[in-house]
Each structure stands twice: as C-alpha cells, then as structure tokens.
C-alpha positions in Angstrom: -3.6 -21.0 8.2 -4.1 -24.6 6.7 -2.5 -25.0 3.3 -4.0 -27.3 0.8 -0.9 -27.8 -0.9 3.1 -27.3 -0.4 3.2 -24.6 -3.2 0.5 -22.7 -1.7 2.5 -22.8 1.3 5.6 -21.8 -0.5 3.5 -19.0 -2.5 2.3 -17.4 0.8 5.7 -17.7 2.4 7.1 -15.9 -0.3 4.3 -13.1 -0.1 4.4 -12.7 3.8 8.6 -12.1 3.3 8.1 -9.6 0.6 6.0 -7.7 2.5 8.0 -8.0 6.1 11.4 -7.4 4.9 10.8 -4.8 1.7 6.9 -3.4 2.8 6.3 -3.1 6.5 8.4 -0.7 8.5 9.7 -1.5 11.8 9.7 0.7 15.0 12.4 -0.8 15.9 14.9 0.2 13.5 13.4 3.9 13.5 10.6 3.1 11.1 12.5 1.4 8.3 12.3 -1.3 6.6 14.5 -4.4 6.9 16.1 -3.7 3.5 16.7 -0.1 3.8 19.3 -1.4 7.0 21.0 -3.7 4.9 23.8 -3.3 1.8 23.7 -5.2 -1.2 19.9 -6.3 -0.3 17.5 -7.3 -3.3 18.0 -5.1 -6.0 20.4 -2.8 -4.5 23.7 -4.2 -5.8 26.3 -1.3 -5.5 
C-alpha cells in the first residue's frame, strides 16, 4: 500500500502490530496469540 505520508505509515504499522501480536491467533503456537506465549508482554506486568 502507498502511504501519503510517514505518519500514516507509522499509524498503520502500529494497527497491523496490534492486531498480529495481541488479535490474530496463530496455528502455530496452538492457536494463540503472540502475547499469550510471552511474560511480562503489554499490559501483563506480574
């Protein structure tokens, strides 16, 4: 996709990482998300 300017690029780069890392799940790591793999992620400080 062509970006018309560098903070539209950042704004969708930011949107596309939200939804792979906390939204889509990955058959890979038995239908999980990214974030559900890892400790201390976003909002999960323990």
């Amino acid at each position: 996709r062509p970006w018309t300017s560098n903070d539209d690029r950042r704004a969708g780069l930011t949107a596309w990482l939200d939804h792979y890392n906390l939204d889509r799940h990955h058959l890979g790591i038995r239908g999980k998300t990214p974030i559900d793999r890892i400790n201390n992620g976003r909002g999960q400080y323990i």
